[in-house]
N, CA, C and O of each residue as an XYZ file, in Angstrom:
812
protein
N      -3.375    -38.680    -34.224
C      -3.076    -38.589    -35.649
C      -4.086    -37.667    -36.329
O      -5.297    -37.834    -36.185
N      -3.504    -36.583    -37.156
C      -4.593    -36.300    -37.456
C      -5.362    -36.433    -38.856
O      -4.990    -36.995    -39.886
N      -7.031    -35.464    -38.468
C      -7.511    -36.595    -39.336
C      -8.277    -37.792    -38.775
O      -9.500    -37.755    -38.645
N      -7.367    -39.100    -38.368
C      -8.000    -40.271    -37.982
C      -8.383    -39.849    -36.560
O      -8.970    -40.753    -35.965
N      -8.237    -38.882    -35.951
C      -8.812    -38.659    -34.561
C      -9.432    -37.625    -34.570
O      -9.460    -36.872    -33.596
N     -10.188    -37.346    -35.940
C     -11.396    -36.139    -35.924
C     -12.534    -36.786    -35.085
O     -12.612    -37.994    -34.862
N     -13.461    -35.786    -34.618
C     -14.650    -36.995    -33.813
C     -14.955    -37.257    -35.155
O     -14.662    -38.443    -35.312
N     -15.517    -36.658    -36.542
C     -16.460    -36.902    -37.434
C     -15.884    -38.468    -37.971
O     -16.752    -39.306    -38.217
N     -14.361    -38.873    -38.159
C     -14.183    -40.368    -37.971
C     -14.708    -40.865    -37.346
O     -15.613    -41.667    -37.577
N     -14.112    -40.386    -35.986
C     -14.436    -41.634    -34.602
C     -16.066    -41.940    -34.703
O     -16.505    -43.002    -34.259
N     -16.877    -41.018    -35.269
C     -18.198    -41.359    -35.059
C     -18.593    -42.520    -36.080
O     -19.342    -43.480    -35.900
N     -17.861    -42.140    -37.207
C     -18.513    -43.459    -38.501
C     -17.259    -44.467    -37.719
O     -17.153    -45.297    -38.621
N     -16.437    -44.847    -36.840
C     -15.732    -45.998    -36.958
C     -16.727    -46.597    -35.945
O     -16.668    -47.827    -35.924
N     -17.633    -46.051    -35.092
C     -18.562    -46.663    -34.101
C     -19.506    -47.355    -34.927
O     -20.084    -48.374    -34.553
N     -19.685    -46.764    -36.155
C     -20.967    -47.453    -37.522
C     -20.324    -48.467    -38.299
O     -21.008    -49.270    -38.935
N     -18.839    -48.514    -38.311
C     -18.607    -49.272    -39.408
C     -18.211    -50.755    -39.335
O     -17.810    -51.297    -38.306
N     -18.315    -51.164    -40.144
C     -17.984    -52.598    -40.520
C     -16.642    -53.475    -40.130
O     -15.598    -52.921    -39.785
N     -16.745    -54.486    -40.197
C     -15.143    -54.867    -39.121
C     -14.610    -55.905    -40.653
O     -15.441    -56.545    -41.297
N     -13.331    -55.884    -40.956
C     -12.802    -56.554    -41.773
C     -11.715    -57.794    -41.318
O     -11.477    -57.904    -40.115
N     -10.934    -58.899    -42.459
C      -9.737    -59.699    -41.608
C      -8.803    -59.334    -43.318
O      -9.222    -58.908    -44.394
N      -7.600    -59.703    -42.903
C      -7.362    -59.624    -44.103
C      -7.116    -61.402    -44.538
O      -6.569    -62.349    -43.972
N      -7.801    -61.224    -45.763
C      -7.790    -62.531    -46.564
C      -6.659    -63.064    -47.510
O      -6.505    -64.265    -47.733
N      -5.871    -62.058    -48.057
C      -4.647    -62.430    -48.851
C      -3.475    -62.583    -47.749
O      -3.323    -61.880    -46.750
N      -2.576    -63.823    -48.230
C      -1.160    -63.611    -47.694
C      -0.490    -62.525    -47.722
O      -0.858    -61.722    -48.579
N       0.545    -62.169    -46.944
C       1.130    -60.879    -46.664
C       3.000    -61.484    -47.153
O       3.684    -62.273    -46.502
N       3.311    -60.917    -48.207
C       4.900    -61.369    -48.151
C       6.006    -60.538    -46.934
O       6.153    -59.333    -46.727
N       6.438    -61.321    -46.505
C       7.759    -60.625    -44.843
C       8.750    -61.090    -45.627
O       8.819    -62.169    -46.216
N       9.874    -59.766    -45.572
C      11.398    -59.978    -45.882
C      11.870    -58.824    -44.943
O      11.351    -57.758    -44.611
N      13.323    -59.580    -44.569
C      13.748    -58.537    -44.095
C      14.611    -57.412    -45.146
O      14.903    -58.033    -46.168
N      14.981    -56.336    -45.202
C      15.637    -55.541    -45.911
C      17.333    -55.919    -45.785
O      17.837    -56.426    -44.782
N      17.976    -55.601    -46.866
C      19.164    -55.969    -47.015
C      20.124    -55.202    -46.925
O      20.146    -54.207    -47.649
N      21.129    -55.448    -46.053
C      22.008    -54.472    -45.580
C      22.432    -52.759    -46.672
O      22.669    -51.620    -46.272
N      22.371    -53.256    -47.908
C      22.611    -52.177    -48.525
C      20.992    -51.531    -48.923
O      20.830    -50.740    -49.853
N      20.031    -51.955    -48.169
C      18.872    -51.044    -48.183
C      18.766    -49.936    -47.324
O      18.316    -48.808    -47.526
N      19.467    -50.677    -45.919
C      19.035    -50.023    -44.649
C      19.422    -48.738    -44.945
O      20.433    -48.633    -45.640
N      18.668    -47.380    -44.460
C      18.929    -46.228    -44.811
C      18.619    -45.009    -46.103
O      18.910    -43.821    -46.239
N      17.694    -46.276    -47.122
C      17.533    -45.639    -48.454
C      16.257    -45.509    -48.147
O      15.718    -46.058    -47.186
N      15.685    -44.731    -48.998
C      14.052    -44.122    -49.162
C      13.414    -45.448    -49.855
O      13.857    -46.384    -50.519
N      11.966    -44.987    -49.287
C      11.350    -46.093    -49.900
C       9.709    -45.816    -49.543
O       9.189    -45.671    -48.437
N       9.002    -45.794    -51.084
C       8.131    -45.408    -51.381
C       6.989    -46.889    -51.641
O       7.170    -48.008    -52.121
N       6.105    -46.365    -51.199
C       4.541    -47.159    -51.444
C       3.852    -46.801    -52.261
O       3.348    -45.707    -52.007
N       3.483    -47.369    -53.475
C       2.297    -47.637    -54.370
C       1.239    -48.279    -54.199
O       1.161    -49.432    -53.778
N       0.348    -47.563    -54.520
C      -0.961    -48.232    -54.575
C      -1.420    -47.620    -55.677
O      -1.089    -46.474    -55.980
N      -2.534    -48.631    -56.624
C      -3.560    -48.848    -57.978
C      -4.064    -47.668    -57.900
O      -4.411    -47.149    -56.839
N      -4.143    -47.180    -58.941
C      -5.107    -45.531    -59.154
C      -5.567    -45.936    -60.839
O      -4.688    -45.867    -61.699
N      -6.791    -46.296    -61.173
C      -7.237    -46.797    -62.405
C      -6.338    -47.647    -62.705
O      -6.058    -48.633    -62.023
N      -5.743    -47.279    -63.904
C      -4.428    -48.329    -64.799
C      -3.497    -48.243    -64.598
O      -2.600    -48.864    -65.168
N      -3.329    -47.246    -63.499
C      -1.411    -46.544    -63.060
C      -1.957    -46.721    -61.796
O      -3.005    -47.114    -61.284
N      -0.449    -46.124    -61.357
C      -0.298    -46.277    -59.605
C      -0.260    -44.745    -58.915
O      -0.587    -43.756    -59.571
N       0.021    -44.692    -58.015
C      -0.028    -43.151    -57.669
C       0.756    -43.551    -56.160
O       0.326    -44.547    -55.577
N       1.637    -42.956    -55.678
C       2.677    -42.566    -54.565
C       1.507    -42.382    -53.304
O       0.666    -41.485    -53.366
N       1.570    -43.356    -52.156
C       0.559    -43.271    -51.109
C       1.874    -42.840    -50.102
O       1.428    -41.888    -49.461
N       2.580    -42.962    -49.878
C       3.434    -42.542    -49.049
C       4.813    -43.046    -48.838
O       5.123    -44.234    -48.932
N       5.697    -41.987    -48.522
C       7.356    -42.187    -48.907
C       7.833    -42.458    -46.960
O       7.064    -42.199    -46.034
N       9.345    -43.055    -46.798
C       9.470    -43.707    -45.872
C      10.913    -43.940    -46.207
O      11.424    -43.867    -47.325
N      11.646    -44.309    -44.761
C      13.094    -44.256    -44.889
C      13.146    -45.655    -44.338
O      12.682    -45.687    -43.198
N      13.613    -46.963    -44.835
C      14.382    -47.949    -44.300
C      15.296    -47.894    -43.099
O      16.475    -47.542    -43.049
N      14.519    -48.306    -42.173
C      15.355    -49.014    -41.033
C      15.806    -49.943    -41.013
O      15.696    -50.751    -41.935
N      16.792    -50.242    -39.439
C      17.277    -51.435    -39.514
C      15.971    -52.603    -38.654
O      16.222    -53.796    -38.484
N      15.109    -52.189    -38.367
C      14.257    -52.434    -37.289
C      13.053    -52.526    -38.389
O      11.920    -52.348    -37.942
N      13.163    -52.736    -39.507
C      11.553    -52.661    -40.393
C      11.879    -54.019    -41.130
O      12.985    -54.470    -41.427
N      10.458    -54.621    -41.373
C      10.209    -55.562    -42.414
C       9.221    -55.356    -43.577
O       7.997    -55.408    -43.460
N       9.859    -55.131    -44.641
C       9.537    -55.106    -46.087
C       7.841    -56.196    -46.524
O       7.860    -57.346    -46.961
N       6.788    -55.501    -46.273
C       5.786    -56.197    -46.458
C       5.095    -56.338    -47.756
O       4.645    -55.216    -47.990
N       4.826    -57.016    -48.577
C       3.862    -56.536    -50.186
C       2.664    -57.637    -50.131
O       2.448    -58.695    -49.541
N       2.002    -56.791    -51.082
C       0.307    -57.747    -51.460
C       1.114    -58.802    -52.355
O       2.122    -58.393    -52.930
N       0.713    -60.179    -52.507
C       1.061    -61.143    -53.294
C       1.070    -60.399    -54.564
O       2.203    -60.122    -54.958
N      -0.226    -59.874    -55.549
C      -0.392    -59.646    -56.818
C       0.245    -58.074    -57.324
O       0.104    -57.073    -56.621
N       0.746    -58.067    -58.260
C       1.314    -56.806    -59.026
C      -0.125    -56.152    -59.299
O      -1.117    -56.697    -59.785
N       0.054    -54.691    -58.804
C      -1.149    -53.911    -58.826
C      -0.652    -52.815    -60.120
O      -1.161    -51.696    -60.070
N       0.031    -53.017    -60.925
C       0.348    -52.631    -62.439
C       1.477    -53.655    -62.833
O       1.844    -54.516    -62.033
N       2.111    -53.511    -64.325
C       3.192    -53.696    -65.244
C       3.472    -52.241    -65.805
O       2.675    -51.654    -66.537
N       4.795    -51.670    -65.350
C       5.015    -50.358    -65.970
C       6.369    -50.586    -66.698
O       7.308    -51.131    -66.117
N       6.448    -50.140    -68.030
C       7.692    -51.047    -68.684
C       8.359    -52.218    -68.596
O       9.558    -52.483    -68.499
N       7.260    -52.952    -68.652
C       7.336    -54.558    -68.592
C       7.744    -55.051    -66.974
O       7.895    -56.254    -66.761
N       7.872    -54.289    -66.122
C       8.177    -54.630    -64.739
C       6.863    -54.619    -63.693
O       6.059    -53.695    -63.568
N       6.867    -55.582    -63.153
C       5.545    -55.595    -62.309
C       5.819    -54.785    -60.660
O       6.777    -55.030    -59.926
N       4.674    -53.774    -60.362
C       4.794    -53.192    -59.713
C       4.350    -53.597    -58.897
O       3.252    -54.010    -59.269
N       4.578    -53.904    -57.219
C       3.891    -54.198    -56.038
C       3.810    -52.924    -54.942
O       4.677    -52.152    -54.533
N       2.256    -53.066    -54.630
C       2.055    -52.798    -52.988
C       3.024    -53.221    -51.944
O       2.957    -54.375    -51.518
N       3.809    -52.497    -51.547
C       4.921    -53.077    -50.331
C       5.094    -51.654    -49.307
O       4.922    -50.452    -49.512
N       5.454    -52.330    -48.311
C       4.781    -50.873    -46.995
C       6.210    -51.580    -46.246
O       6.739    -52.684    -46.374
N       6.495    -50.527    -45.523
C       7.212    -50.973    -44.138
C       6.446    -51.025    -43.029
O       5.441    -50.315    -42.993
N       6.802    -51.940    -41.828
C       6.511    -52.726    -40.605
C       7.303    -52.570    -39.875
O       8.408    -52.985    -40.226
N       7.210    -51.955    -38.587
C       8.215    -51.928    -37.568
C       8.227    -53.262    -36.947
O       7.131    -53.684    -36.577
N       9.337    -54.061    -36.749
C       9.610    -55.511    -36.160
C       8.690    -55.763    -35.213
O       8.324    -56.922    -35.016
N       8.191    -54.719    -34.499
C       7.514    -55.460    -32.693
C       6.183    -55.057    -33.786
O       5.562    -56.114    -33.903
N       5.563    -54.086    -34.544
C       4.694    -54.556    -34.653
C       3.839    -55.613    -35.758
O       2.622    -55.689    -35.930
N       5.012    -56.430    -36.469
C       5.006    -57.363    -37.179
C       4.673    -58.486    -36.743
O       3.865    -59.305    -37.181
N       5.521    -58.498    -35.597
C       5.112    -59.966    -34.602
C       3.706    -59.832    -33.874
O       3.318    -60.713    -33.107
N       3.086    -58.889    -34.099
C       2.005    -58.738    -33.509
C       1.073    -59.294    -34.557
O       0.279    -60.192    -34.280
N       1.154    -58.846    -35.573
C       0.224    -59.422    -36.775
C       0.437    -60.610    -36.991
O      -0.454    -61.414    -36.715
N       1.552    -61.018    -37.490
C       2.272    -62.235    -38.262
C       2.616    -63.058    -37.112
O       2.505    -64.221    -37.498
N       3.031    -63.035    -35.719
C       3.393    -64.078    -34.763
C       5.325    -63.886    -34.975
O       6.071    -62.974    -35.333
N       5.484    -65.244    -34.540
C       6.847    -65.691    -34.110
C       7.510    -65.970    -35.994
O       8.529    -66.584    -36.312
N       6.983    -65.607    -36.484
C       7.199    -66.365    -37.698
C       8.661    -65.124    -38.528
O       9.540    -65.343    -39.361
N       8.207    -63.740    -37.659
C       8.908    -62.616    -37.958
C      10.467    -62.857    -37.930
O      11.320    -62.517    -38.750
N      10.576    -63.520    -36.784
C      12.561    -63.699    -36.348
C      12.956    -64.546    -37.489
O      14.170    -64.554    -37.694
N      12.253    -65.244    -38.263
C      13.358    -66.232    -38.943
C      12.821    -65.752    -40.269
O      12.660    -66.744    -40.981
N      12.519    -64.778    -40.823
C      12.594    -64.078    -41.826
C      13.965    -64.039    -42.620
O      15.078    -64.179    -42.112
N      13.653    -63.801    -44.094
C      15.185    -63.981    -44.457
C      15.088    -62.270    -45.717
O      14.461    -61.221    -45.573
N      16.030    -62.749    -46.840
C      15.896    -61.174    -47.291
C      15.130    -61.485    -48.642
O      15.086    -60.785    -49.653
N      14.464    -62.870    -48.372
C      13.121    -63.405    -49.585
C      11.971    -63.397    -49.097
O      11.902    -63.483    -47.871
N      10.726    -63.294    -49.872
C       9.592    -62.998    -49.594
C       8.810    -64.415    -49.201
O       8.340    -65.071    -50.131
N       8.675    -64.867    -47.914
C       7.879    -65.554    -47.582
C       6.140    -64.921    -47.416
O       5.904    -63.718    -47.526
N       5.087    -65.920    -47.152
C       3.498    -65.372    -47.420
C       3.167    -66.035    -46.107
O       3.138    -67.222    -45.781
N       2.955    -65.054    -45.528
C       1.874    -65.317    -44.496
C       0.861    -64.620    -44.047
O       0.741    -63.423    -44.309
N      -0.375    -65.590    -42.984
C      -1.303    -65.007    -42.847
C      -1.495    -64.031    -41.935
O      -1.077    -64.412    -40.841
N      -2.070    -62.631    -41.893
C      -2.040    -62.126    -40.862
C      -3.258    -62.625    -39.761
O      -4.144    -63.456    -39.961
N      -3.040    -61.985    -38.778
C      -4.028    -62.166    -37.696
C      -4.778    -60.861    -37.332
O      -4.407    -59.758    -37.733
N      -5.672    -61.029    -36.680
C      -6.701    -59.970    -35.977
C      -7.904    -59.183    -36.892
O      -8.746    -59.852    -37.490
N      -7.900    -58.027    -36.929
C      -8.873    -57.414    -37.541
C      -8.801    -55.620    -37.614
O      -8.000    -54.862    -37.066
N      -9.911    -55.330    -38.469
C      -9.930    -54.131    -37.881
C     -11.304    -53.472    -38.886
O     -11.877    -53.894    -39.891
N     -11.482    -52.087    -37.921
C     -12.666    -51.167    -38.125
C     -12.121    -50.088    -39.711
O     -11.097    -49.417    -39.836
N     -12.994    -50.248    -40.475
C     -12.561    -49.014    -42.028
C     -14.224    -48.690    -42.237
O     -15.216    -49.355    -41.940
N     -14.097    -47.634    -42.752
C     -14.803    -46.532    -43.527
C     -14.303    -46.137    -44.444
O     -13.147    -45.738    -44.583
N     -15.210    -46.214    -45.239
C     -15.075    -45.295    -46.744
C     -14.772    -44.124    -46.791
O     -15.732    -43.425    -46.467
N     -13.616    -43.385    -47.118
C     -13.745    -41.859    -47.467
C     -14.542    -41.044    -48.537
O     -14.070    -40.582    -49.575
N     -15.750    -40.954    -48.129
C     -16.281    -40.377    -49.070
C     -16.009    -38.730    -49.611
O     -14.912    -38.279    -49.281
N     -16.723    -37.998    -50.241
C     -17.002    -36.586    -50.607
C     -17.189    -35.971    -49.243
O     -16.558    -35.092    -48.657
N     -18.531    -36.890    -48.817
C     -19.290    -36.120    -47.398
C     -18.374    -35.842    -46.640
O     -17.959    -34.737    -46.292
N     -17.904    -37.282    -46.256
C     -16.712    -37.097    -45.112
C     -15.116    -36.085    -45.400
O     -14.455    -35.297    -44.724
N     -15.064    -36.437    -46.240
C     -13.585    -35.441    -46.628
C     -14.058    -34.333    -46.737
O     -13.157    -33.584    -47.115
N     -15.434    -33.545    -46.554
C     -15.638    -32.327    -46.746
C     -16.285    -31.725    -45.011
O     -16.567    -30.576    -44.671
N     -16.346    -32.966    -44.236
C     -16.834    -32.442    -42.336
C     -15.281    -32.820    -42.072
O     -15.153    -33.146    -40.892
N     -14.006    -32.885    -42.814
C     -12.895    -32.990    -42.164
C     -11.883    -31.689    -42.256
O     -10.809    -31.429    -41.714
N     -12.661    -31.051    -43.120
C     -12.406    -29.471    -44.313
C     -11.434    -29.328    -45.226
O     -10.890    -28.246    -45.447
N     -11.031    -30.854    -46.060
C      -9.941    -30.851    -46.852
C     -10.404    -30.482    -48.001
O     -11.629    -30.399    -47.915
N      -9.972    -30.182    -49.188
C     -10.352    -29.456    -50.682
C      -9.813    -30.950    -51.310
O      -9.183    -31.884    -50.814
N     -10.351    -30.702    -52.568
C     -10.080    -31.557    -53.696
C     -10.613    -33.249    -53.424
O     -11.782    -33.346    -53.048
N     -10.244    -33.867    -53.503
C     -10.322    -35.669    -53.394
C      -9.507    -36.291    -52.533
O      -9.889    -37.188    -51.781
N      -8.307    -35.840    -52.592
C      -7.525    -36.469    -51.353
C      -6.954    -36.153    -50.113
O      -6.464    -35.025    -50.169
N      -6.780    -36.805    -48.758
C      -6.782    -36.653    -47.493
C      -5.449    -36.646    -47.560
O      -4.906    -37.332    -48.426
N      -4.594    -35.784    -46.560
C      -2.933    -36.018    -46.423
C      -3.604    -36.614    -44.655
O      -4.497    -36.121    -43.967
N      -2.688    -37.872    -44.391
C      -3.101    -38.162    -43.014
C      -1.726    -38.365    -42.679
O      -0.802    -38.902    -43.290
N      -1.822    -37.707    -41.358
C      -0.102    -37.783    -40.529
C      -0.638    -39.179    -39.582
O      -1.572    -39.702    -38.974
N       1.002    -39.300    -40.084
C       1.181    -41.213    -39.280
C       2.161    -40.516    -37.983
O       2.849    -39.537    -37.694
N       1.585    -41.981    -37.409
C       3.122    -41.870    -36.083
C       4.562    -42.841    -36.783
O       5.608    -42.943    -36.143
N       4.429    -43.289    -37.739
C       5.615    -44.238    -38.515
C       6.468    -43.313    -39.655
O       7.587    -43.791    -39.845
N       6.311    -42.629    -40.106
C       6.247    -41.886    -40.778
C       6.597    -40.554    -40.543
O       5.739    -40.020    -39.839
N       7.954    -39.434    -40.995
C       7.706    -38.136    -41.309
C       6.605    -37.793    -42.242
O       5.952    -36.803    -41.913
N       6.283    -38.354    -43.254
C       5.618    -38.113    -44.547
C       4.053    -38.481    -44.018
O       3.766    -39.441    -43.303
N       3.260    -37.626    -44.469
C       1.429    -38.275    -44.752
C       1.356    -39.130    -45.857
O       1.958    -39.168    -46.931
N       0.154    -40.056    -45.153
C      -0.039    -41.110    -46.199
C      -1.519    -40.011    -47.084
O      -2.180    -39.068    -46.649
N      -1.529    -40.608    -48.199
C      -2.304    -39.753    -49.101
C      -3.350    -40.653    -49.404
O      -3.129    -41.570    -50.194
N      -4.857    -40.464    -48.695
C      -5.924    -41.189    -48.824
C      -6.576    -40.616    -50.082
O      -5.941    -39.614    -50.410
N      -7.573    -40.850    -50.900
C      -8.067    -40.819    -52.074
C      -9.344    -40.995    -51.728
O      -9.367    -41.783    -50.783
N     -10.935    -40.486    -52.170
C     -12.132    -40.905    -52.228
C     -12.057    -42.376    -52.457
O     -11.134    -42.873    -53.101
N     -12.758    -42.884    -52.075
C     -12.970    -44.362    -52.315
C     -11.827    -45.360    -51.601
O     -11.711    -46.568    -51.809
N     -11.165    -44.688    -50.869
C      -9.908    -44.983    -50.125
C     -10.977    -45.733    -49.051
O     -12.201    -45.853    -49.097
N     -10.031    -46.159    -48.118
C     -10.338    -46.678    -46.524
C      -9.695    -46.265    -45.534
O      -8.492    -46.526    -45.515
N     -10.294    -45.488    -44.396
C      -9.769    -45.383    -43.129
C     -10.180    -46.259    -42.045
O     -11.328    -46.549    -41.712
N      -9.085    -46.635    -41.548
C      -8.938    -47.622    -40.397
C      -8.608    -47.065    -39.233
O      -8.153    -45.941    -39.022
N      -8.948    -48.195    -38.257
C      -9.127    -47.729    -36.782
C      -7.388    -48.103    -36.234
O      -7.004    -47.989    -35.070
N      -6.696    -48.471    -37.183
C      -5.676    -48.948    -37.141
C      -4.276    -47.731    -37.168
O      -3.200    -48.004    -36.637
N      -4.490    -46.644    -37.745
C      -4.129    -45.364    -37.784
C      -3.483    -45.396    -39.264
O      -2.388    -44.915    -39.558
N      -4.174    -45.908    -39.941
C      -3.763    -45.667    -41.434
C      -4.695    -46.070    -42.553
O      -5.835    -46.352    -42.184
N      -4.413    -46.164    -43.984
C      -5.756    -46.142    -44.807
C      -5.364    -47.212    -45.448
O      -4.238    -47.675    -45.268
N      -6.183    -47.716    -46.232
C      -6.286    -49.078    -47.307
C      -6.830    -48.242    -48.681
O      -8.001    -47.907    -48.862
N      -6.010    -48.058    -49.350
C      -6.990    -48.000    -50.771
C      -7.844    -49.168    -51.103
O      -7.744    -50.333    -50.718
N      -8.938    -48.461    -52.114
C      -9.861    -49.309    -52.636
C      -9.683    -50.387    -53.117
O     -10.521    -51.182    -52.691
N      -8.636    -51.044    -54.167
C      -8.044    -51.788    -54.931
C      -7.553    -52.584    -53.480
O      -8.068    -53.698    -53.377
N      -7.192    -52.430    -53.029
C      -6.423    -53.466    -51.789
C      -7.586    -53.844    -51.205
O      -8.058    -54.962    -51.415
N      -8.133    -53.004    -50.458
C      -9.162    -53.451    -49.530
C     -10.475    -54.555    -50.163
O     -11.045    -55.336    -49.401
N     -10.840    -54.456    -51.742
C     -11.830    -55.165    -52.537
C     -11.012    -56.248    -52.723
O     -11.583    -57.329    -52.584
N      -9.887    -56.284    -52.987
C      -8.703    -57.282    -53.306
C      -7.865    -58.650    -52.326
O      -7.599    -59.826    -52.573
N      -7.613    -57.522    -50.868
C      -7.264    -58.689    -50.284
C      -7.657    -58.345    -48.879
O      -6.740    -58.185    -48.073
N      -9.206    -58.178    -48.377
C      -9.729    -58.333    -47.190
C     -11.021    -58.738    -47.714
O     -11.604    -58.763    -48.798
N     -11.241    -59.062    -46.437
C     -12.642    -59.782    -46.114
C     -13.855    -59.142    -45.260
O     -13.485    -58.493    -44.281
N     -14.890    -59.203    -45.424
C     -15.542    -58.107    -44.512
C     -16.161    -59.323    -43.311
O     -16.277    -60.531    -43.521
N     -16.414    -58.761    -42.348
C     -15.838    -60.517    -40.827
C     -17.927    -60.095    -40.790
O     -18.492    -59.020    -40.993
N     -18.307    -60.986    -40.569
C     -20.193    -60.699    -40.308
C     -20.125    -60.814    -39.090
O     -19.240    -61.363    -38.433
N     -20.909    -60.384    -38.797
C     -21.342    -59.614    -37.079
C     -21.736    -60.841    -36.335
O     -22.317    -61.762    -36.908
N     -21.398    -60.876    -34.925
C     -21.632    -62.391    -34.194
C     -22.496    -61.861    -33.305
O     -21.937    -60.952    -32.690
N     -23.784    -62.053    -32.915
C     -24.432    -61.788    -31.844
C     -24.402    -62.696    -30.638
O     -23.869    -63.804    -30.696
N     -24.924    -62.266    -29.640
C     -24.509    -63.006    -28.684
C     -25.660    -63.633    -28.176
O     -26.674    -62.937    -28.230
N     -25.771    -64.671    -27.735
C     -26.977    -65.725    -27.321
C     -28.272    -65.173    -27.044
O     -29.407    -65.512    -27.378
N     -27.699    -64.008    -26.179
C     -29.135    -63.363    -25.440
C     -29.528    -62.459    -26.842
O     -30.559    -62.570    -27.505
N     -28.650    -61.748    -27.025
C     -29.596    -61.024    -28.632
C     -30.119    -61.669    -29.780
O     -31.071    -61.261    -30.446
N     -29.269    -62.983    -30.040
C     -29.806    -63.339    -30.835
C     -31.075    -64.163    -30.425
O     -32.060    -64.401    -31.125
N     -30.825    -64.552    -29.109
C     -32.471    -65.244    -29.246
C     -33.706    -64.193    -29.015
O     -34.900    -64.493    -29.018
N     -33.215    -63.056    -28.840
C     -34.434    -61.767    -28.610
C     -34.402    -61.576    -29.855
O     -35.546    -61.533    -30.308
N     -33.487    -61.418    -30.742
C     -33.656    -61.214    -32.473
C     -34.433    -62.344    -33.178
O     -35.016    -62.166    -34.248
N     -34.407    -63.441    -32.560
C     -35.387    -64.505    -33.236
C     -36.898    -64.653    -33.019
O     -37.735    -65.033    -33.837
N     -37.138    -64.129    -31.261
C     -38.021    -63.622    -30.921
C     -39.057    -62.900    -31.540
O     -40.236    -63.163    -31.779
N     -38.418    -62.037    -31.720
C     -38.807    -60.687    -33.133
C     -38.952    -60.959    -34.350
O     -39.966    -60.455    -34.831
N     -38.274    -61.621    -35.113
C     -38.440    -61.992    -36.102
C     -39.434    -62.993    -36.192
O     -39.961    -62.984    -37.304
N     -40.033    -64.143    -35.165
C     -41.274    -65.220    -35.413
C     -41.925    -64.158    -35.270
O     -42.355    -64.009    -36.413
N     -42.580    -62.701    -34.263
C     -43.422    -62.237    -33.856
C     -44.013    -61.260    -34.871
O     -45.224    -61.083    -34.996
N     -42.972    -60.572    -35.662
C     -42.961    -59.999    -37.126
C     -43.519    -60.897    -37.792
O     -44.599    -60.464    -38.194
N     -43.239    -62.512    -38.302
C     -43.896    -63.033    -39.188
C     -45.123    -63.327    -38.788
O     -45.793    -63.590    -39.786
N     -45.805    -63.419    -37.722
C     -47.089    -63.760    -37.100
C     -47.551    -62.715    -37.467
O     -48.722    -62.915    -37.792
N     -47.259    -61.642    -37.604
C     -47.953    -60.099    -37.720
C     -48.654    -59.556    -38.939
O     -49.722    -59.028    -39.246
N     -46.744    -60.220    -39.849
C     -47.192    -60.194    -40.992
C     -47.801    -61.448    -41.737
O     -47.820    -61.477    -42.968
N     -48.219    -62.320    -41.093
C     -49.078    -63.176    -42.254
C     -50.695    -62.882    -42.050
O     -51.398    -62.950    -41.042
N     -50.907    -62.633    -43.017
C     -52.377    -62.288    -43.207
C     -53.640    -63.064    -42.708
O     -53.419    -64.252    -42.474
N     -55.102    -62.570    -42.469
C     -56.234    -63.352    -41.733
C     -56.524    -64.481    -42.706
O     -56.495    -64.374    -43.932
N     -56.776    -65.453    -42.090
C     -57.039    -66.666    -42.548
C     -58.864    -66.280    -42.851
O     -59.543    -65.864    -41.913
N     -59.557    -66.516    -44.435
C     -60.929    -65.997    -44.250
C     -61.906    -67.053    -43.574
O     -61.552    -68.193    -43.272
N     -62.979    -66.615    -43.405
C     -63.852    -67.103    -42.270
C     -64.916    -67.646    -43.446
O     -65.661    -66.868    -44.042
N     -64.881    -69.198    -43.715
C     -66.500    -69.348    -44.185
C     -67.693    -69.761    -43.699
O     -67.723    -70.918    -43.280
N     -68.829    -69.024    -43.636
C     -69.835    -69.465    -43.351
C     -70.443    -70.783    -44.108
O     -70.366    -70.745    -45.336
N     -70.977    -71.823    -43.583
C     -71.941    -72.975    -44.297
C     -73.092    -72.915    -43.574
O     -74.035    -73.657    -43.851
């Protein structure tokens, strides 16, 4: 994909932080008179929304959105909603995918994954102009359109800011027995180091 398989990614996804997602995920399936129509993704840009990437309804996709309306634009509340190819729905969501109906049930996803910030720095060792990244998907004819302050994932796609502060979690690092008891090691041997001489009185 490119883009997400520059080394200058691959090198910050070796640095970065591991997330879960924390909000429910709504699954519907699409309704026969969807299958075949266009269908566009929003995501929060200040007080408006801005077009992250356009997409054609299959018969093989499930209709995913963030629980919360990420605007009201003429009194209608606007949602985050993405398409999901079926096999890889059941991968996130489980068995729960087949008995989907054409209403929005909430569930939790599973697993995890690696994001980085798109910064200035980085969008400028990738040699794009302006603020935003066009990134080619494998789901997708269309690029999804990353933004500074956006998120790239090891997942082959991005999280805007507003989503990612909104409905993930950042997972804290688990060490493993032997490091952490060499990290505790270190840390009594540091405080021995650093506590200061006890003074000496003469009588």
């Amino acid at each position: 994909m490119k883009y997400l398989d520059h080394p200058a990614v691959q090198k910050a996804f070796n640095h970065s932080s591991e997330y879960s997602k924390s909000a429910k995920t709504g699954l519907r399936y699409p309704s026969k008179d969807q299958v075949g129509q266009p269908f566009d993704t929003f995501v929060k840009d200040g007080e408006g929304v801005r077009l992250e990437v356009s997409n054609t309804i299959g018969i093989n996709h499930v209709i995913a959105r963030n629980p919360e309306p990420i605007s009201i634009i003429e009194g209608a509340p606007i949602f985050n909603e993405w398409l999901i190819e079926k096999p890889v729905a059941i991968k996130s969501y489980g068995d729960v995918v087949d008995n989907l109906s054409e209403e929005n049930g909430f569930y939790q996803k599973t697993g995890s994954l690696r994001a980085v910030e798109l910064t200035s720095g980085l969008l400028k060792e990738l040699g794009a102009t302006g603020d935003t990244l066009e990134i080619t998907v494998d789901w997708s004819p269309n690029p999804m359109i990353a933004k500074v302050g956006d998120f790239l994932t090891d997942k082959g796609y991005s999280i805007s800011a507003n989503d990612m502060k909104t409905t993930y979690n950042l997972v804290p690092p688990v060490l493993s027995p032997l490091k952490g008891a060499r990290q505790e090691r270190q840390e009594r041997q540091e405080a021995v180091t650093a506590e200061p001489p006890k003074p000496i009185f003469k009588v």
